[in-house]
N, CA, C and O atoms as a MOPAC input file, in Angstrom:
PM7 MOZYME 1SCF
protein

 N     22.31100 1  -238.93600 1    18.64700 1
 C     21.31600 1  -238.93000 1    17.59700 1
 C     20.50200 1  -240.20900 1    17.67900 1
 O     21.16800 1  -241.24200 1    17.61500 1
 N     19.19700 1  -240.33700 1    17.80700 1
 C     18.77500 1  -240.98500 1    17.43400 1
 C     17.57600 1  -240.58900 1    16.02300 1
 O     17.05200 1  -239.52500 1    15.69300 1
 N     17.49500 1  -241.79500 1    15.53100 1
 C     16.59000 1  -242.02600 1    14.17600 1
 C     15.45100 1  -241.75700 1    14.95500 1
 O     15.55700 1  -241.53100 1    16.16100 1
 N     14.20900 1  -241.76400 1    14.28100 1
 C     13.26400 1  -240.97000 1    14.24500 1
 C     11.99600 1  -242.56100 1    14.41600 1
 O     11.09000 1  -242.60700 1    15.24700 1
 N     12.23000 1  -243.37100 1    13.66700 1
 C     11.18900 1  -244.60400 1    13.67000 1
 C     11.90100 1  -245.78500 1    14.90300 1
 O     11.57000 1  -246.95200 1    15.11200 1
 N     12.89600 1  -245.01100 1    15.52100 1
 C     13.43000 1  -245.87800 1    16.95500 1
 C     12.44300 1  -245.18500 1    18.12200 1
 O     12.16800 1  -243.98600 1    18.18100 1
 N     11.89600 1  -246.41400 1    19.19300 1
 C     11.44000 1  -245.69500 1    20.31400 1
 C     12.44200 1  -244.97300 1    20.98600 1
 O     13.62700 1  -245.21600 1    20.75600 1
 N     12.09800 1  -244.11700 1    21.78500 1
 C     13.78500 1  -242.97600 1    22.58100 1
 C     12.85400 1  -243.34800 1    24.31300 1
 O     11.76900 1  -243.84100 1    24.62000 1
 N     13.76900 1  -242.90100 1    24.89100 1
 C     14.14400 1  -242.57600 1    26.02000 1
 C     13.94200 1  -241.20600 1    26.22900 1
 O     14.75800 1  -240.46200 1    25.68400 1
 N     12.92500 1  -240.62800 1    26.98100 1
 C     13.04300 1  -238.72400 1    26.98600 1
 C     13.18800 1  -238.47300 1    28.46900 1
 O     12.28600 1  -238.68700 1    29.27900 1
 N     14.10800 1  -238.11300 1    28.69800 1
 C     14.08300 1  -237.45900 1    30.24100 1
 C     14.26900 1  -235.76900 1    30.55500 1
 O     15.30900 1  -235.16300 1    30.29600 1
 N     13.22700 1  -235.23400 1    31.07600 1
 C     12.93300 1  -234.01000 1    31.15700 1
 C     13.22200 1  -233.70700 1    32.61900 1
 O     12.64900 1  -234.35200 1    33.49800 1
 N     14.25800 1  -232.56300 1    32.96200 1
 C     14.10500 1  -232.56300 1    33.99600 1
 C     14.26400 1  -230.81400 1    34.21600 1
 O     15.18200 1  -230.10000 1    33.81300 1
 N     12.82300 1  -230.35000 1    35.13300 1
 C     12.58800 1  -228.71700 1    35.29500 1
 C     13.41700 1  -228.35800 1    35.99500 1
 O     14.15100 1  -229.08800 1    36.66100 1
 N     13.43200 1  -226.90400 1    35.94300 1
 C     13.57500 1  -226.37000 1    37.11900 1
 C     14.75600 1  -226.76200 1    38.27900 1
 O     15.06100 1  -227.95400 1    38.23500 1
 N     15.42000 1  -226.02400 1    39.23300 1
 C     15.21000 1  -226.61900 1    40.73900 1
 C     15.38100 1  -225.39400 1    41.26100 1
 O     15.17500 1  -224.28300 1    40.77200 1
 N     15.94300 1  -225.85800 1    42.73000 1
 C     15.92600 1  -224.51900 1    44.08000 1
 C     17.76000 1  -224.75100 1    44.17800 1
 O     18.41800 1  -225.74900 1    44.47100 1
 N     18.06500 1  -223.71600 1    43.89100 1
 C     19.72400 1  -223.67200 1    43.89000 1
 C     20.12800 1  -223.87400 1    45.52900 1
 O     21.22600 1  -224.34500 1    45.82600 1
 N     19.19900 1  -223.49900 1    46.50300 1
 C     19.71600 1  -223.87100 1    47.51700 1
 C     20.12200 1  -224.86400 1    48.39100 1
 O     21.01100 1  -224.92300 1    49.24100 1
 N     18.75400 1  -226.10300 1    47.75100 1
 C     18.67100 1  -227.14300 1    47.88700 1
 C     19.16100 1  -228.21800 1    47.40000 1
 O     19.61100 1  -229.15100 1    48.06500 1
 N     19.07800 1  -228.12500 1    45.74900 1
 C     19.51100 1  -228.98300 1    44.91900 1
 C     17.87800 1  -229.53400 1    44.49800 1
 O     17.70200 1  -229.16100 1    43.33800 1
 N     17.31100 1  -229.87000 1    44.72600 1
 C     15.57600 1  -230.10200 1    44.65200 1
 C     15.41100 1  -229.41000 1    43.17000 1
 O     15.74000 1  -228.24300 1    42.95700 1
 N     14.92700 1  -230.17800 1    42.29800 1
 C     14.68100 1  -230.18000 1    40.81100 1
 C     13.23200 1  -230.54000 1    41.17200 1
 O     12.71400 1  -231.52300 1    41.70100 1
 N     12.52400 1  -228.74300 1    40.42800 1
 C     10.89100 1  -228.68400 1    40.33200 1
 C      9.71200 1  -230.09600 1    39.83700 1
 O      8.61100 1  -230.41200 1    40.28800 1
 N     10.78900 1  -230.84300 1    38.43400 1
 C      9.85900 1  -231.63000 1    38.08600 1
 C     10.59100 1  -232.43400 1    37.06200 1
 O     11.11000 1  -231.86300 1    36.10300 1
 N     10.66700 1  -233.85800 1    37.22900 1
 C     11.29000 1  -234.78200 1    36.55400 1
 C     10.80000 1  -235.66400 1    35.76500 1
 O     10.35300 1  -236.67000 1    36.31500 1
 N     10.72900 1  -235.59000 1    34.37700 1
 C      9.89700 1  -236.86800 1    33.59700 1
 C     10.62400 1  -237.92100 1    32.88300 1
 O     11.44000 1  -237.41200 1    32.11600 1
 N     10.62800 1  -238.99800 1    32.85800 1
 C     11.11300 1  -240.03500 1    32.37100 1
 C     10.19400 1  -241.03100 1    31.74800 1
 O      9.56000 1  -241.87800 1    32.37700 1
 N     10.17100 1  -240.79600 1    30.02700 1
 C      9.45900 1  -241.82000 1    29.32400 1
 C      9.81000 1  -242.43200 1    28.13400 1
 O     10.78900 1  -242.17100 1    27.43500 1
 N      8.82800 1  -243.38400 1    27.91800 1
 C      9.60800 1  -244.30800 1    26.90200 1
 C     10.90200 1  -245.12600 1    27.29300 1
 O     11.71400 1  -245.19700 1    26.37100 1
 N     11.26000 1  -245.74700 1    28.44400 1
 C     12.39800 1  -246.27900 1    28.29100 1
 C     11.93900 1  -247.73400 1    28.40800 1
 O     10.88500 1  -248.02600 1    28.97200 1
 N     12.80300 1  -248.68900 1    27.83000 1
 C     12.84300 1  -249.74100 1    27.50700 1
 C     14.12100 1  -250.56400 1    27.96000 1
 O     15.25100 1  -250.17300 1    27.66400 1
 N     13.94300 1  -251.47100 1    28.53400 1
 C     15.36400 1  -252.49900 1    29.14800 1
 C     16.17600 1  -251.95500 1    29.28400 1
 O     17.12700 1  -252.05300 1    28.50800 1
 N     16.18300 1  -251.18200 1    30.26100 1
 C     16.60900 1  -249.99700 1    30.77700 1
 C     16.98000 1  -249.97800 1    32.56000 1
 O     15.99700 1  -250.23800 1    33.25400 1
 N     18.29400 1  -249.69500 1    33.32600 1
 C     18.36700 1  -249.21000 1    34.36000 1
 C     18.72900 1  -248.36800 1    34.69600 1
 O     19.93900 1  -248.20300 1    34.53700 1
 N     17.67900 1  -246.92800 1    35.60100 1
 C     18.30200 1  -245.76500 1    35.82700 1
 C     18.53800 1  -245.51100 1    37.10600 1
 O     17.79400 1  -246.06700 1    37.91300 1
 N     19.60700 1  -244.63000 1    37.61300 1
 C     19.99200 1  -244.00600 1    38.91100 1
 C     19.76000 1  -242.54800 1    38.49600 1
 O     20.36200 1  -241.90700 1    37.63400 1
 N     18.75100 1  -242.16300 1    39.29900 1
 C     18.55400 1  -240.80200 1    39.10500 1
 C     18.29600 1  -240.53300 1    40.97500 1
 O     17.25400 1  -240.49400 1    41.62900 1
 N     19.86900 1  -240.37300 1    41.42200 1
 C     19.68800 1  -239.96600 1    43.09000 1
 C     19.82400 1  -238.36600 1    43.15900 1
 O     20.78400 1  -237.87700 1    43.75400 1
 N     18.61800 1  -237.35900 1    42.39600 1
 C     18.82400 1  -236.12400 1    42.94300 1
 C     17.26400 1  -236.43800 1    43.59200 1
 O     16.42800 1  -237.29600 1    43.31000 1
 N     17.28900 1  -234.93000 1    44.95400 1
 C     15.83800 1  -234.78000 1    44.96500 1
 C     15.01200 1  -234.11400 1    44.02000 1
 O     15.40000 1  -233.12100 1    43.40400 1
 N     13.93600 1  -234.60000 1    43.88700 1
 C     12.96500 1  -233.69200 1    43.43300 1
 C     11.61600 1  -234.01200 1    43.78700 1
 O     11.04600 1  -235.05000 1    44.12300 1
 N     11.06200 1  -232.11600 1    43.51300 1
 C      9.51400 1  -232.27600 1    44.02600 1
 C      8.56900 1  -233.52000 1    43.44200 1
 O      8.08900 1  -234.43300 1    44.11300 1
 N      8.45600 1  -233.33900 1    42.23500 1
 C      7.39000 1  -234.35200 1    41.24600 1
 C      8.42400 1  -234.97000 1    40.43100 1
 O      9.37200 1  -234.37100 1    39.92400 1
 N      8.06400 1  -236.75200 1    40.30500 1
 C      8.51300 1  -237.26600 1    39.12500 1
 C      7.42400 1  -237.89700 1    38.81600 1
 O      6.50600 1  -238.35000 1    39.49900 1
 N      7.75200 1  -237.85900 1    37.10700 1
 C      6.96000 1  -238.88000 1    36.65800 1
 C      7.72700 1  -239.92000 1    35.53200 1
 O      8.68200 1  -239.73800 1    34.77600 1
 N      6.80100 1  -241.15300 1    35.80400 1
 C      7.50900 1  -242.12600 1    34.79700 1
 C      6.23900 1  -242.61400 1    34.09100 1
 O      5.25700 1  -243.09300 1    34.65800 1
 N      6.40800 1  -242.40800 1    32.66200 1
 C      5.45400 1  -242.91100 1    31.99600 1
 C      5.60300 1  -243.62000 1    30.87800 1
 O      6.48100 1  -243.13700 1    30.16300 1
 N      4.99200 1  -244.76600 1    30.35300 1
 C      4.87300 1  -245.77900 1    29.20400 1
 C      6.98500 1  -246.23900 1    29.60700 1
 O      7.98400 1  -245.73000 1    29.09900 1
 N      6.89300 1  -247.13900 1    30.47500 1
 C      8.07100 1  -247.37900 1    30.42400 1
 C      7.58700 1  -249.07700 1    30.03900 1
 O      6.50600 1  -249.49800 1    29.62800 1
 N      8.79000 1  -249.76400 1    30.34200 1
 C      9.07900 1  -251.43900 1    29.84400 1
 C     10.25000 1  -251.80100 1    30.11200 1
 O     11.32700 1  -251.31800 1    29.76400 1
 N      9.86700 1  -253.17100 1    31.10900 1
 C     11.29800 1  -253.92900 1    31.76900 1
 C     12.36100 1  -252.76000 1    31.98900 1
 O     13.27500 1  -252.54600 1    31.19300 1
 N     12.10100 1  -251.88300 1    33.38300 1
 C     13.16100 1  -251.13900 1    33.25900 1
 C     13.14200 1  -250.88800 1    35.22800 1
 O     12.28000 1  -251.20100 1    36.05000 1
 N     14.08300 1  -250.41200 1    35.34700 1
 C     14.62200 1  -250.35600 1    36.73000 1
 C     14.89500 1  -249.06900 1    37.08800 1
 O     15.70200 1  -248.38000 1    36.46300 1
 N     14.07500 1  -248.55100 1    38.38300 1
 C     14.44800 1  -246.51800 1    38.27300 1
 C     15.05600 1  -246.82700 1    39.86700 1
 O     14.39100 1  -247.45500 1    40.69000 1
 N     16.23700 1  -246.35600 1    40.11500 1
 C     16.58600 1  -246.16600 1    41.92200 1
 C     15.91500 1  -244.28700 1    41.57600 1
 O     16.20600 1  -243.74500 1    40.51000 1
 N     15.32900 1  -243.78900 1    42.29700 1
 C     15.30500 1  -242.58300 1    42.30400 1
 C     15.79400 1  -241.92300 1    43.77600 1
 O     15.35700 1  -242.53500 1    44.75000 1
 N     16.51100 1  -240.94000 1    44.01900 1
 C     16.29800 1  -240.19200 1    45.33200 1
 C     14.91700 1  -239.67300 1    45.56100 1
 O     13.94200 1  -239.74400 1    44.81300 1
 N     15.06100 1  -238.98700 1    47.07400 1
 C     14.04700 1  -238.98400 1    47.65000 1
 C     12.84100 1  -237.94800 1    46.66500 1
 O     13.39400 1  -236.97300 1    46.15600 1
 N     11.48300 1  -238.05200 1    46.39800 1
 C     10.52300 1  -237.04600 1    45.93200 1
 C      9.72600 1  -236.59400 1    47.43000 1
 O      9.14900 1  -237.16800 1    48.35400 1
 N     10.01500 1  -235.48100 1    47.11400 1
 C      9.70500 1  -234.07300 1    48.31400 1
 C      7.40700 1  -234.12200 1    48.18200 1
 O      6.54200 1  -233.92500 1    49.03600 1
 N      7.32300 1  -234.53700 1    46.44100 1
 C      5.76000 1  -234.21500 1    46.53200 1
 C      4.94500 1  -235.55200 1    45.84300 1
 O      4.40100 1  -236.35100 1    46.60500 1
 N      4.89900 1  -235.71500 1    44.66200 1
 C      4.34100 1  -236.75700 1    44.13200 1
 C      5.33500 1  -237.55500 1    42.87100 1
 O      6.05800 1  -237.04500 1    42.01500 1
 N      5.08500 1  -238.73600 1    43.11200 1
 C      5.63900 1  -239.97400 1    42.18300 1
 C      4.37700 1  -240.35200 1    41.52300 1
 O      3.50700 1  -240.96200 1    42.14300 1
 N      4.23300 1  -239.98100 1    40.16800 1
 C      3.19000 1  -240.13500 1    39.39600 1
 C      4.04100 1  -241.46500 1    38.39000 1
 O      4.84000 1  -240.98200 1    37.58700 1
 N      3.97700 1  -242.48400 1    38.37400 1
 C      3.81100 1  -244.00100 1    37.43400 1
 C      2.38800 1  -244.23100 1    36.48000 1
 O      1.30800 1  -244.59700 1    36.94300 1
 N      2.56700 1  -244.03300 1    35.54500 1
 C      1.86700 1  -243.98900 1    34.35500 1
 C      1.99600 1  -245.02700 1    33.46500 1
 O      3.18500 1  -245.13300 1    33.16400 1
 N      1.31400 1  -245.83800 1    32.91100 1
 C      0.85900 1  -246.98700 1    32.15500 1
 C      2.43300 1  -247.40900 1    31.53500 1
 O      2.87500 1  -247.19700 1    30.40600 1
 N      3.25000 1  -248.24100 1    32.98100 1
 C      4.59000 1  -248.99800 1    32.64200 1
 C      4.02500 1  -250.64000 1    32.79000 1
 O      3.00900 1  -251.29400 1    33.02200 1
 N      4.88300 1  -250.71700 1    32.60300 1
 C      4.74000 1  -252.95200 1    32.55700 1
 C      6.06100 1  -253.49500 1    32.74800 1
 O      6.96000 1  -253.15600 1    31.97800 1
 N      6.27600 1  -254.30500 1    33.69500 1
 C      7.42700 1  -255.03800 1    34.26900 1
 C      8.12300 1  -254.08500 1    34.62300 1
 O      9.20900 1  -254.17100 1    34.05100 1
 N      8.03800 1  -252.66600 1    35.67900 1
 C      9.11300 1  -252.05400 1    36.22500 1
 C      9.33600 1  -252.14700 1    37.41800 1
 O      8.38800 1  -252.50800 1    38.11400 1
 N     10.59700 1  -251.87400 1    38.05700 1
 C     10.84700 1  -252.29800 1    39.58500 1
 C     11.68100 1  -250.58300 1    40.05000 1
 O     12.79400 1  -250.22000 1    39.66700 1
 N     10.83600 1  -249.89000 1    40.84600 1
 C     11.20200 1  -248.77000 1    41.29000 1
 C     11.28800 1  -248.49000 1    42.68800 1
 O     10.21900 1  -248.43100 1    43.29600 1
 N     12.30600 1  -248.31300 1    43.28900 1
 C     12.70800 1  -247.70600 1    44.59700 1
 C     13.05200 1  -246.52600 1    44.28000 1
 O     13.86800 1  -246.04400 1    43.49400 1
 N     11.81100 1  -245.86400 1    45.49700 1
 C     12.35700 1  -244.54100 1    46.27200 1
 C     11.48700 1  -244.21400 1    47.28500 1
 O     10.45500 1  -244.83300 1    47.54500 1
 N     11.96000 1  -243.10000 1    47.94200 1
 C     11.59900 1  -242.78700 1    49.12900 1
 C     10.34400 1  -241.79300 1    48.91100 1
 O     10.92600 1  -240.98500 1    48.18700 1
 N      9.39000 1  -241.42100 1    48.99400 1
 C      8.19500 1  -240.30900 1    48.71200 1
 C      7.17400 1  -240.25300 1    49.30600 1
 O      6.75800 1  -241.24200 1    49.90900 1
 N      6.49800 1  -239.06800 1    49.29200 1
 C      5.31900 1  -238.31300 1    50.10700 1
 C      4.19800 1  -239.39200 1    49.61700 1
 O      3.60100 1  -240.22100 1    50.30400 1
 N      4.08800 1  -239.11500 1    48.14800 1
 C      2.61700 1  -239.47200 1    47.94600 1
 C      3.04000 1  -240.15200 1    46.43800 1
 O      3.87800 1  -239.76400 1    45.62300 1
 N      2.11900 1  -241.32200 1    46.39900 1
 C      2.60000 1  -242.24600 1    45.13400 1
 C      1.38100 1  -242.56700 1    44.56200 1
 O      0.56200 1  -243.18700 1    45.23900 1
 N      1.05400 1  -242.14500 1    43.07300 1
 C      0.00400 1  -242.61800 1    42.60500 1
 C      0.70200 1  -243.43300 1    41.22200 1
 O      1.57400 1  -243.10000 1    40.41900 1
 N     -0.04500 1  -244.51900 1    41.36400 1
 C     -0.03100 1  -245.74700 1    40.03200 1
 C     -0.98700 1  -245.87700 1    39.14100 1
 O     -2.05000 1  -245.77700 1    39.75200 1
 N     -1.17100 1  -246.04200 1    38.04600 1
 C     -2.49700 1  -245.87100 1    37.03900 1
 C     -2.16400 1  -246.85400 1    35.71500 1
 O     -1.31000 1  -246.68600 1    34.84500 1
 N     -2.72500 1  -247.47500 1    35.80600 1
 C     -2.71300 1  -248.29000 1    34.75600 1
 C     -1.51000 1  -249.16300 1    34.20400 1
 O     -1.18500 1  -249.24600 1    33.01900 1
 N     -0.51800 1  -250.20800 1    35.97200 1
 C      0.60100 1  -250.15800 1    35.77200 1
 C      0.48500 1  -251.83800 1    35.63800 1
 O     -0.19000 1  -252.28300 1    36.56700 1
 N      0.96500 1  -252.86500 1    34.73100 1
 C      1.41400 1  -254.24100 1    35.16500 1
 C      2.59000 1  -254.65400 1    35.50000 1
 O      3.65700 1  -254.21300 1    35.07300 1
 N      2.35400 1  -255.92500 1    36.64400 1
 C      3.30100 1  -256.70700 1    36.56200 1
 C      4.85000 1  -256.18700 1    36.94400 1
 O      5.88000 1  -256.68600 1    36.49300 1
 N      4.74900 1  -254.83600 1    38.07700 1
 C      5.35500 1  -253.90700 1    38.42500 1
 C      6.09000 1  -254.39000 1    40.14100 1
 O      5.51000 1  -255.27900 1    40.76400 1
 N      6.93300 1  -253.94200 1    40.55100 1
 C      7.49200 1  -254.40000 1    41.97400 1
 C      7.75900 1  -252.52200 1    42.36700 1
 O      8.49900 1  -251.73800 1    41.77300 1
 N      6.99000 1  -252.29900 1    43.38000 1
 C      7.45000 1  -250.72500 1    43.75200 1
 C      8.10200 1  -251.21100 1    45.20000 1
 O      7.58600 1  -252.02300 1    45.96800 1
 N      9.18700 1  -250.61300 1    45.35900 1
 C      9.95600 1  -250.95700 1    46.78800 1
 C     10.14100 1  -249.49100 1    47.03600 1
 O     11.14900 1  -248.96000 1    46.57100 1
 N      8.91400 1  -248.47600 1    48.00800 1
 C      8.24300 1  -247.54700 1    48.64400 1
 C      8.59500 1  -247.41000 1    50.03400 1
 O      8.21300 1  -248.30100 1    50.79200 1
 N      9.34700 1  -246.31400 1    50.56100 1
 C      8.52400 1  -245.75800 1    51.64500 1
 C      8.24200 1  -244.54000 1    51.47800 1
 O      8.97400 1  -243.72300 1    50.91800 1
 N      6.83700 1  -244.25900 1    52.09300 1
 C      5.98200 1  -243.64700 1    51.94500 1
 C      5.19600 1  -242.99900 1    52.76400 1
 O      4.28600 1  -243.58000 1    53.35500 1
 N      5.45700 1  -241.62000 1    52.91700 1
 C      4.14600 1  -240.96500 1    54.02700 1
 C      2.67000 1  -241.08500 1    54.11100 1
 O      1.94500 1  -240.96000 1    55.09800 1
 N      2.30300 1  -241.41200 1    52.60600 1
 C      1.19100 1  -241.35800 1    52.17000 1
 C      0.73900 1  -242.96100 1    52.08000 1
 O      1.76300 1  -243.63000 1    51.94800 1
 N     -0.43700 1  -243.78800 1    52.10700 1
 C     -0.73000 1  -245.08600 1    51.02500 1
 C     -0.63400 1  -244.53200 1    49.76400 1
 O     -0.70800 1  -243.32200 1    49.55000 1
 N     -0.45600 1  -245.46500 1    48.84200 1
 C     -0.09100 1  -245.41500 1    47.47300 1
 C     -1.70600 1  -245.19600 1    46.64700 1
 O     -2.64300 1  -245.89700 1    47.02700 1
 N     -1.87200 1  -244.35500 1    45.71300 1
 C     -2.82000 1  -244.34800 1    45.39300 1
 C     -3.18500 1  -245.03800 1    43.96600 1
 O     -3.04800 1  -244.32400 1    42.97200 1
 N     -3.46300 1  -245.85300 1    43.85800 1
 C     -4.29100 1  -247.01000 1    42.57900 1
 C     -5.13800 1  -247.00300 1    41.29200 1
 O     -6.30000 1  -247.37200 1    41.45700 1
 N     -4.87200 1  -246.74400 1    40.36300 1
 C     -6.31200 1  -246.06100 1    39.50800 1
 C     -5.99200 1  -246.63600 1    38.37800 1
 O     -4.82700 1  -246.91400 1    38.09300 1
 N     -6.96800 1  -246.86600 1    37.64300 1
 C     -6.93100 1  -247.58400 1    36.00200 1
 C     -7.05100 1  -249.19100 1    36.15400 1
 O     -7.58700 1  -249.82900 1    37.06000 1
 N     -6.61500 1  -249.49400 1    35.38800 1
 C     -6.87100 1  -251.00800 1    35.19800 1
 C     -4.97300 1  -251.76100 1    35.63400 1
 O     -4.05100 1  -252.08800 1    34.88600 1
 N     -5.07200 1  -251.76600 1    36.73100 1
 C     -3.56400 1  -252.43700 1    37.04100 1
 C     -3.69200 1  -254.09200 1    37.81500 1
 O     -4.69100 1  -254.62600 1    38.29600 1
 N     -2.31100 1  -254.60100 1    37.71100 1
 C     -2.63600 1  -256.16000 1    37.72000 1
 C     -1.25600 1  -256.37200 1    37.86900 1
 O     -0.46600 1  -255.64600 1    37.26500 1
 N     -0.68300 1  -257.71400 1    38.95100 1
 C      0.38400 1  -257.99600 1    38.64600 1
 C      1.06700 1  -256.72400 1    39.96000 1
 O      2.26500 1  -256.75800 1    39.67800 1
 N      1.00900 1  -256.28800 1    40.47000 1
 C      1.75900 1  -255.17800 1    41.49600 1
 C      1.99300 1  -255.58000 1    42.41100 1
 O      1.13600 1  -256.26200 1    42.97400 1
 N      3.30000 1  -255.35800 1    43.04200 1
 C      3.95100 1  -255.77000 1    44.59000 1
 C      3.99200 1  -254.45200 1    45.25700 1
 O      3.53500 1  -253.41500 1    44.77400 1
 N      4.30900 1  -254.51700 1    45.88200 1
 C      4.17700 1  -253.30200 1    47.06800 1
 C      5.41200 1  -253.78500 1    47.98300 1
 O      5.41400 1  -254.95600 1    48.36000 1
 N      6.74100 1  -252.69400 1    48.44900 1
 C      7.79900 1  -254.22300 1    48.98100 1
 C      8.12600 1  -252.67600 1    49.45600 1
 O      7.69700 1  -251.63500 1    48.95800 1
 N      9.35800 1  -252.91700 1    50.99700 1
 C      9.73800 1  -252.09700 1    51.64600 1
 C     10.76000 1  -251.67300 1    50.69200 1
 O     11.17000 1  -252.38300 1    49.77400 1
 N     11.25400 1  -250.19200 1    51.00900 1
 C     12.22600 1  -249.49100 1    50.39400 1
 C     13.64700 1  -250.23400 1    50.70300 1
 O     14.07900 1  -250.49600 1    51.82500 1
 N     14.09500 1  -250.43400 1    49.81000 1
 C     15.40600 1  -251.31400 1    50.09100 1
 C     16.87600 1  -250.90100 1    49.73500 1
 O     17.64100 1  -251.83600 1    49.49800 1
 N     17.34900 1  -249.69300 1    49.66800 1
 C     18.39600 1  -249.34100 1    49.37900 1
 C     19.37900 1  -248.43500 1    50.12600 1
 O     19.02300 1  -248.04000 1    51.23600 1
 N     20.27900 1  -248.15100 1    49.77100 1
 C     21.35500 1  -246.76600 1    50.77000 1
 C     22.14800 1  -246.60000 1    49.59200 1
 O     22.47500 1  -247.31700 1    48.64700 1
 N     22.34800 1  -245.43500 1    49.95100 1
 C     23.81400 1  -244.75600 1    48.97500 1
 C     24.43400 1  -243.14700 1    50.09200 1
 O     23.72500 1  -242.39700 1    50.76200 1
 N     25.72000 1  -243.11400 1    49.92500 1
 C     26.01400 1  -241.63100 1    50.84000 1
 C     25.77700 1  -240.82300 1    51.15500 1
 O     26.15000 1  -240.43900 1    52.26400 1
 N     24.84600 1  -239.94000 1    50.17700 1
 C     23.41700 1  -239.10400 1    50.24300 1
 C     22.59000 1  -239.18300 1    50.93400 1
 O     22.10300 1  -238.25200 1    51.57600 1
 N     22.23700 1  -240.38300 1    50.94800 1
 C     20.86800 1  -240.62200 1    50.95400 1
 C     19.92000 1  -239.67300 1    52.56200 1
 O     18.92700 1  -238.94600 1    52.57300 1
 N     20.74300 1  -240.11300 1    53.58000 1
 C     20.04200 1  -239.78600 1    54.79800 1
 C     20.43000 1  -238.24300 1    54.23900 1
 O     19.36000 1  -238.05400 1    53.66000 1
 N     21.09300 1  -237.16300 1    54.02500 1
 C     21.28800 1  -236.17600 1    54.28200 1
 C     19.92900 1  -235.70400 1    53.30800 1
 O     19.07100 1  -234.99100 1    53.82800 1
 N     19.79600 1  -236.11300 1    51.97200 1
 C     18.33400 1  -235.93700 1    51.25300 1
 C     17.00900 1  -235.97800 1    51.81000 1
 O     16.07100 1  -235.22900 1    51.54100 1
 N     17.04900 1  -237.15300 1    52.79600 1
 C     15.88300 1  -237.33200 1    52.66100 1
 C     15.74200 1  -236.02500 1    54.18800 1
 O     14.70700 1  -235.36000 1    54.23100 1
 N     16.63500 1  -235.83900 1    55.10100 1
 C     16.46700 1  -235.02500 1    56.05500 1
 C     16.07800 1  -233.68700 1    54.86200 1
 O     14.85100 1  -233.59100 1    54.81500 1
 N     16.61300 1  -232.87900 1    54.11700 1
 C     15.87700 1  -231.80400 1    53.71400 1
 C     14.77900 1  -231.68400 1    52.79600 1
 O     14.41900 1  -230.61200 1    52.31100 1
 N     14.19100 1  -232.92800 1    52.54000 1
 C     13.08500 1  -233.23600 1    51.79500 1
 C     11.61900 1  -233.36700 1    52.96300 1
 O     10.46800 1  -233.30100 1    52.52900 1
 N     11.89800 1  -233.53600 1    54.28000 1
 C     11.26800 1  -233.94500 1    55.11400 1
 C     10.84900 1  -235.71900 1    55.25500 1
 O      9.83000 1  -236.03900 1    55.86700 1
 N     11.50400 1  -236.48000 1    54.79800 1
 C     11.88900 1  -237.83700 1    54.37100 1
 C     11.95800 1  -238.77300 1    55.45500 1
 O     11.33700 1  -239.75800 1    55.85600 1
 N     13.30800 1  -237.84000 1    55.88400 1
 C     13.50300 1  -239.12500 1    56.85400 1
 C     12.86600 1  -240.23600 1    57.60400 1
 O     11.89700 1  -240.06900 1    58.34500 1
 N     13.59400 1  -241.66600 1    57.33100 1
 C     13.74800 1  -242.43100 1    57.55900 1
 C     14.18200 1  -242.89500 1    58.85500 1
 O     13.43300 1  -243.60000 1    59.53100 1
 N     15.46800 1  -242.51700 1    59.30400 1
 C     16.06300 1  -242.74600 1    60.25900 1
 C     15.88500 1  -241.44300 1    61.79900 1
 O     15.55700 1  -240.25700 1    61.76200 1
 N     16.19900 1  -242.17400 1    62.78700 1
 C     15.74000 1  -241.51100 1    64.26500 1
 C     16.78100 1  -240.30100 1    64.11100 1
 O     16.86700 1  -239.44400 1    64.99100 1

C-alpha cells in the first residue's frame, strides 16, 4: 500500500513471447533513490521522470526510450536508444544504433557497457545482441 500524496514507483510490464521469455513492453516511472535489476529481455523499455536511481536492465531487442530523468546511471545492452530531456545522467550502452538526443539535456556521459551476469550472453544471442565472437 502506498498513500496516495507519496510519489510511487510504477512498473508496468506488457505482454511477452512464451517462447522466448521477451516481454512486449516495459515501463518504469517515478522512481526515486532507487536501484533496479530488471535482467529479463524485452522489446521496448521505457524509463521516465526518474531521480538518483540506478537501472541494470537485460538486453532490449527494440528501443530504450529515457524520458525527462536527472542523476540516473543505466546499463544495458540495445538496438536503438533515444534520450530526451535527460540531466546529469551516466548511460553505460552498447549499442547497434548511435544514441538518439532530443529536448533540452545537459550533464550526459556516454560510457561502455560494463557488466556480466549468467544470462547474459545466452540473452543477448536471442535478442540479436550479441556482444561476444
Amino acid at each position: 500500500y502506498v498513500p496516495a500524496q507519496e510519489p510511487s514507483f510504477t512498473l508496468q510490464v506488457g505482454n511477452g513471447d512464451c517462447r522466448t521469455g521477451e516481454l512486449d513492453n516495459v515501463v518504469m516511472q517515478r522512481c526515486t533513490n532507487s536501484t533496479v535489476y530488471f535482467l529479463r529481455e524485452a522489446k521496448f523499455v521505457q524509463i521516465v521522470n526518474c531521480t538518483n536511481c540506478t537501472f541494470v536492465l537485460g538486453p532490449v531487442s527494440g528501443v530504450l526510450n529515457v524520458d525527462s530523468c536527472h542523476s540516473v546511471r543505466i546499463i544495458a545492452a540495445v538496438r536503438c536508444i533515444h534520450i530526451d530531456s535527460c540531466t546529469d545522467s551516466c548511460l553505460n550502452l552498447a549499442t547497434k544504433q548511435e544514441p538518439i538526443i532530443s529536448g533540452i539535456c545537459r550533464g550526459l556521459t556516454l560510457a561502455p557497457f560494463n557488466t556480466f551476469y549468467p544470462n547474459l550472453k545466452a540473452q543477448l544471442v536471442r535478442t540479436g545482441l550479441s556482444l561476444f565472437s
